[in-house]
C-alpha positions as CSV (number, residue, x, y, z in Angstrom):
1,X,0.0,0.0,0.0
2,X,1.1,3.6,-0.5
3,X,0.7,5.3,2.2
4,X,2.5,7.5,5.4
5,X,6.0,6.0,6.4
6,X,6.9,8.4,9.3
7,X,10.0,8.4,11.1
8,X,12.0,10.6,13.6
9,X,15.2,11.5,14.0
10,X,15.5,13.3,17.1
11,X,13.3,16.4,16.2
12,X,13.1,16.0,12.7
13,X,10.4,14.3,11.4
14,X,10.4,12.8,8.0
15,X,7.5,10.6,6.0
16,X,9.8,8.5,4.2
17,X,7.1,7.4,1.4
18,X,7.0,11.2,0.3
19,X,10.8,11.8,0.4
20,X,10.3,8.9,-2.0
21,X,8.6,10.0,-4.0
22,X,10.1,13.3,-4.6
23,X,13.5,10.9,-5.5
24,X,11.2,9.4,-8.4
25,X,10.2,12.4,-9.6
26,X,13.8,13.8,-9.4
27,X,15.2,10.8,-11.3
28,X,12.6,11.3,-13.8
29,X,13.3,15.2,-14.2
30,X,16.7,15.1,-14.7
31,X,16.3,12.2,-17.7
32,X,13.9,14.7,-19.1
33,X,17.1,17.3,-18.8
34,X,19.6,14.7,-19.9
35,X,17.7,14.7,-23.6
36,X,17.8,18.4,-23.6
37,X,13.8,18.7,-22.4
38,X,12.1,21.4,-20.2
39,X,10.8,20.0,-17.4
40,X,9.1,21.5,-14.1
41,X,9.9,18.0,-12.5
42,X,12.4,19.9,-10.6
43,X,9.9,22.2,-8.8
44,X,7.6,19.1,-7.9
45,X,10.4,17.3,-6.3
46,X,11.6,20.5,-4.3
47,X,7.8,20.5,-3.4
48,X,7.3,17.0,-2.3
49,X,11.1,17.0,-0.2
50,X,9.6,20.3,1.5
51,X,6.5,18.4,2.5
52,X,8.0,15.2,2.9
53,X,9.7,16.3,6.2
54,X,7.8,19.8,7.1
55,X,4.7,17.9,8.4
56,X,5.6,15.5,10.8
57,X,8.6,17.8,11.9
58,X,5.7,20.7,13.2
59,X,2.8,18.3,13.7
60,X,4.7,15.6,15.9
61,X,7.7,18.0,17.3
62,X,8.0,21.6,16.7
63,X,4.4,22.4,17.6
64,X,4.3,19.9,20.5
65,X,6.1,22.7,22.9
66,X,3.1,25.3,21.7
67,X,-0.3,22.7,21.3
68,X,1.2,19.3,22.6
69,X,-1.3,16.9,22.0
70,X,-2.8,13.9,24.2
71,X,-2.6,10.5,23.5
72,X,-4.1,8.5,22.9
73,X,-5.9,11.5,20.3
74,X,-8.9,13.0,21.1
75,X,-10.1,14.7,17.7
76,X,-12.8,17.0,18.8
77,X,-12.2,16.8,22.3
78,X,-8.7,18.2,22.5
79,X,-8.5,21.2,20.5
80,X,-4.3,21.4,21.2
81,X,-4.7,18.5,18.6
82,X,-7.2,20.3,16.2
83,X,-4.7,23.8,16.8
84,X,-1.7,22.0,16.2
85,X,-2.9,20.1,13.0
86,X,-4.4,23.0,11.3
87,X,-0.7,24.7,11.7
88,X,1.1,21.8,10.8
89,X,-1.3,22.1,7.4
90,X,-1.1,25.7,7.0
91,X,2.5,26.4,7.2
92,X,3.1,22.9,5.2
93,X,1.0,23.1,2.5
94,X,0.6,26.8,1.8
95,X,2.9,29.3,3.6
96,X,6.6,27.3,3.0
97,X,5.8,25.8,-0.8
98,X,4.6,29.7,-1.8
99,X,7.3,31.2,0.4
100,X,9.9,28.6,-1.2
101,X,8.4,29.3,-5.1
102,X,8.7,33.0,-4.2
103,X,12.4,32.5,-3.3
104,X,12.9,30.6,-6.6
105,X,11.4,33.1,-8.5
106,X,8.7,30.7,-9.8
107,X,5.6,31.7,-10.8
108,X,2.9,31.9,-7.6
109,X,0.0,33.7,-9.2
110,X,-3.4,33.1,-8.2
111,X,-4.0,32.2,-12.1
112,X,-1.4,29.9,-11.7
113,X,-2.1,28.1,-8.4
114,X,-5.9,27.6,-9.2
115,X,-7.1,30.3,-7.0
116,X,-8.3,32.4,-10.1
117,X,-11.8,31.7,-11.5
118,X,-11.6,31.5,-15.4
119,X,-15.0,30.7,-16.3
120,X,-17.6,30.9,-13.7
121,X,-20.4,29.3,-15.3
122,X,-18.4,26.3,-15.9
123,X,-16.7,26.2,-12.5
124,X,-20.9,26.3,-11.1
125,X,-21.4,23.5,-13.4
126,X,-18.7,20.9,-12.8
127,X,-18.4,21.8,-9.7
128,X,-22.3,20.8,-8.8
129,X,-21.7,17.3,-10.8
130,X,-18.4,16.6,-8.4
131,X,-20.3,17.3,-5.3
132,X,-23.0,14.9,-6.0
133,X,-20.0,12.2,-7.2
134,X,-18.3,13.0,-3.9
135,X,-21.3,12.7,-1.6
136,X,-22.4,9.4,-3.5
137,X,-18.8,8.0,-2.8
138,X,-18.5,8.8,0.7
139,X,-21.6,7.8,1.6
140,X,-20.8,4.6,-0.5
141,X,-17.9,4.0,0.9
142,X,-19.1,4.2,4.6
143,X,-22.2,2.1,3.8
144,X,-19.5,-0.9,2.6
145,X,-16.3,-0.5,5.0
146,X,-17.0,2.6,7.3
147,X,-15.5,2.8,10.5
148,X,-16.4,5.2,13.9
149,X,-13.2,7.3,14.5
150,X,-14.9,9.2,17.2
151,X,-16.5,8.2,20.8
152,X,-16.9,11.6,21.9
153,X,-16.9,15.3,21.5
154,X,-17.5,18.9,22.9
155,X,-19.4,21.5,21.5
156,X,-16.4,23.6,21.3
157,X,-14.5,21.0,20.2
158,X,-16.8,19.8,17.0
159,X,-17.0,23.9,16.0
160,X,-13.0,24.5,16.0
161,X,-12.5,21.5,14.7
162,X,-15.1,21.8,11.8
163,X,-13.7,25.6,11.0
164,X,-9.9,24.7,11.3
165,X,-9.9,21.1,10.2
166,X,-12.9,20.6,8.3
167,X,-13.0,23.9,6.2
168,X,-9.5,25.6,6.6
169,X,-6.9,22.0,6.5
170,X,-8.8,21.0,3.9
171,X,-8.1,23.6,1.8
172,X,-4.6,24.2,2.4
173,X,-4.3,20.7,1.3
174,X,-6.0,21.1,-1.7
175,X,-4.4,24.0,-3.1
176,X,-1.1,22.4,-2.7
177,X,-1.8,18.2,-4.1
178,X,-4.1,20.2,-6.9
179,X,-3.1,23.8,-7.2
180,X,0.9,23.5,-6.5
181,X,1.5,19.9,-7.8
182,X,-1.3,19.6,-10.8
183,X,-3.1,23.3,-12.0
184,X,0.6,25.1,-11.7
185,X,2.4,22.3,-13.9
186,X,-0.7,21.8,-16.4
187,X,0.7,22.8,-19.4
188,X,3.8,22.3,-19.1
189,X,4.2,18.4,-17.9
190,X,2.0,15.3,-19.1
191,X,-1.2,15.9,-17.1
192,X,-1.6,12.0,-16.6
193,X,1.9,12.0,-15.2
194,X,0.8,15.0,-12.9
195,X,-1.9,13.2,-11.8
196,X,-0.6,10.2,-10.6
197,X,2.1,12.4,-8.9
198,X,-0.3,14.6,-6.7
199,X,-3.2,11.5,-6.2
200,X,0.6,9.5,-4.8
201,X,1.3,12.4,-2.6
202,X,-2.4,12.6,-1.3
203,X,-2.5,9.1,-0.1
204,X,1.0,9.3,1.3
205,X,-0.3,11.4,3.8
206,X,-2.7,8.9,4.7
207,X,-3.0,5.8,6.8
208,X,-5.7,3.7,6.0
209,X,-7.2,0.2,5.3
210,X,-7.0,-0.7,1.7
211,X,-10.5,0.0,1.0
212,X,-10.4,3.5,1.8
213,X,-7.2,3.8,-0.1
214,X,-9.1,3.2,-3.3
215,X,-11.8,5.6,-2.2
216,X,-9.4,8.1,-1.5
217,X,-7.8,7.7,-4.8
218,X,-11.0,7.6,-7.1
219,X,-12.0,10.8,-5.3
220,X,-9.1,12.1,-5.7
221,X,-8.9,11.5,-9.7
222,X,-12.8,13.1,-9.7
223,X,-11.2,16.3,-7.7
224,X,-8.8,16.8,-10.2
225,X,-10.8,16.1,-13.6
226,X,-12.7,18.9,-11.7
227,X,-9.6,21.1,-11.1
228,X,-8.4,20.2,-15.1
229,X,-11.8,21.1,-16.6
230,X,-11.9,24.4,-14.8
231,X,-8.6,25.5,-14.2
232,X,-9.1,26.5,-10.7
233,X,-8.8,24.4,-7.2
234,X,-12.7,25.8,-5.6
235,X,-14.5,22.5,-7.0
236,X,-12.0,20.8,-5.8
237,X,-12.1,21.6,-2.4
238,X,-15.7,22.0,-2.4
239,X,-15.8,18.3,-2.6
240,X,-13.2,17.4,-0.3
241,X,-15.1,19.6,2.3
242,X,-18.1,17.9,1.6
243,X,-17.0,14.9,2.3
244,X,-15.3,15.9,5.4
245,X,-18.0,17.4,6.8
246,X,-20.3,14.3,5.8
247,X,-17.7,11.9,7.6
248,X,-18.1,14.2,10.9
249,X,-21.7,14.5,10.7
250,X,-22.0,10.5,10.5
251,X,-19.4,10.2,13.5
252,X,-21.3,12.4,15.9
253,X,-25.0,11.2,15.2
């Protein structure tokens, strides 16, 4: 299975399936250079190495001084845990990729990173016909293999947790696996290539039962035939939200 390979070394935290990946995609960028090809492969490595040990460096050490977290976890219950992942997911997958592109002199423009709206009848229409995929799949997928991830919860909890995990995480993480890794390099990289890069990513930040893997990833694919159709990440991330908030709503009731 692809998924998260964490490991620690002292307080550096590093998911080795990610680094991984960003060594194939490296391997594969400079061939492309070696045959005298343009290739943004480059920036997606640099991308996925940033990732591949900024998470688990804030999430499981840096941020433990600031929101440590109890374990066992408590999602919804302890809101260090909800504080402390919505950083970790902010600064990982928005602030430090852009701030790092910036610094590189690439191009970060909202056009560019899918935060633009091109065409907004047809964002309104694909956009409707992913959300209806995405609720049929979830609610699919917990119908056939869903589990209960949550026993209990406060009031305040459930609300953070809904407005920083929920709405806020999930975006982050959708402008960078479809804005930074797919909308930014369409155009200018094989978009099937791109795809399989930024659904590989996705899942590697995952650890699940092999079920939900395939959920994950056939949503994933629908999200971004959404993102390539309109050129923006707000479908997208619609969906994903969606679904989160679908998966909440069936844990609490």
């Amino acid at each position: 299975m692809f998924d998260a390979w964490p490991i620690f070394l002292g307080p550096i935290g590093i998911n080795l399936s990610v680094i991984l990946l960003g060594l194939f995609v490296l391997v594969l960028a400079i061939m492309r250079k070696l045959r005298d090809k343009q290739t943004r492969l480059f920036e997606v490595s640099s991308l996925l190495f940033l990732v591949g040990f900024l998470f688990l460096t804030l999430h499981g050490r840096l941020l433990q001084s600031v929101f440590p977290i109890m374990l066992p976890e408590k999602p919804l219950v302890d809101n260090n845990l909800t504080f402390n992942y919505a950083l970790t997911n902010l600064l990982t997958f928005l602030v430090f990729p852009v701030l790092m592109l910036v610094l590189l002199k690439s191009d970060v423009s909202l056009e560019k990173t899918g935060l633009k709206v091109l065409n907004l009848r047809q964002t309104a229409v694909y956009t409707s016909v992913g959300l209806i995929f995405s609720i049929f799949l979830c609610l699919l997928s917990y119908s056939l293999f869903g589990v209960r991830w949550i026993s209990e919860y406060t009031v305040n909890g459930l609300v953070l947790w809904v407005l920083l995990v929920t709405i806020l995480s999930v975006f982050t993480q959708t402008f960078f696996f479809v804005g930074m890794l797919f909308n930014k390099q369409l155009g200018h990289e094989n978009g099937f290539l791109l795809l399989v890069i930024s659904i590989l990513a996705f899942q590697m930040f995952t650890q699940t039962t092999l079920p939900w893997a395939v959920s994950n990833t056939v949503g994933s694919t629908a999200k971004i035939v959404v993102a390539w159709k309109t050129r923006n990440i707000y479908g997208s991330a619609l969906m994903s939200i969606a679904s989160s908030s679908i998966d909440i709503l069936i844990q609490i009731l």
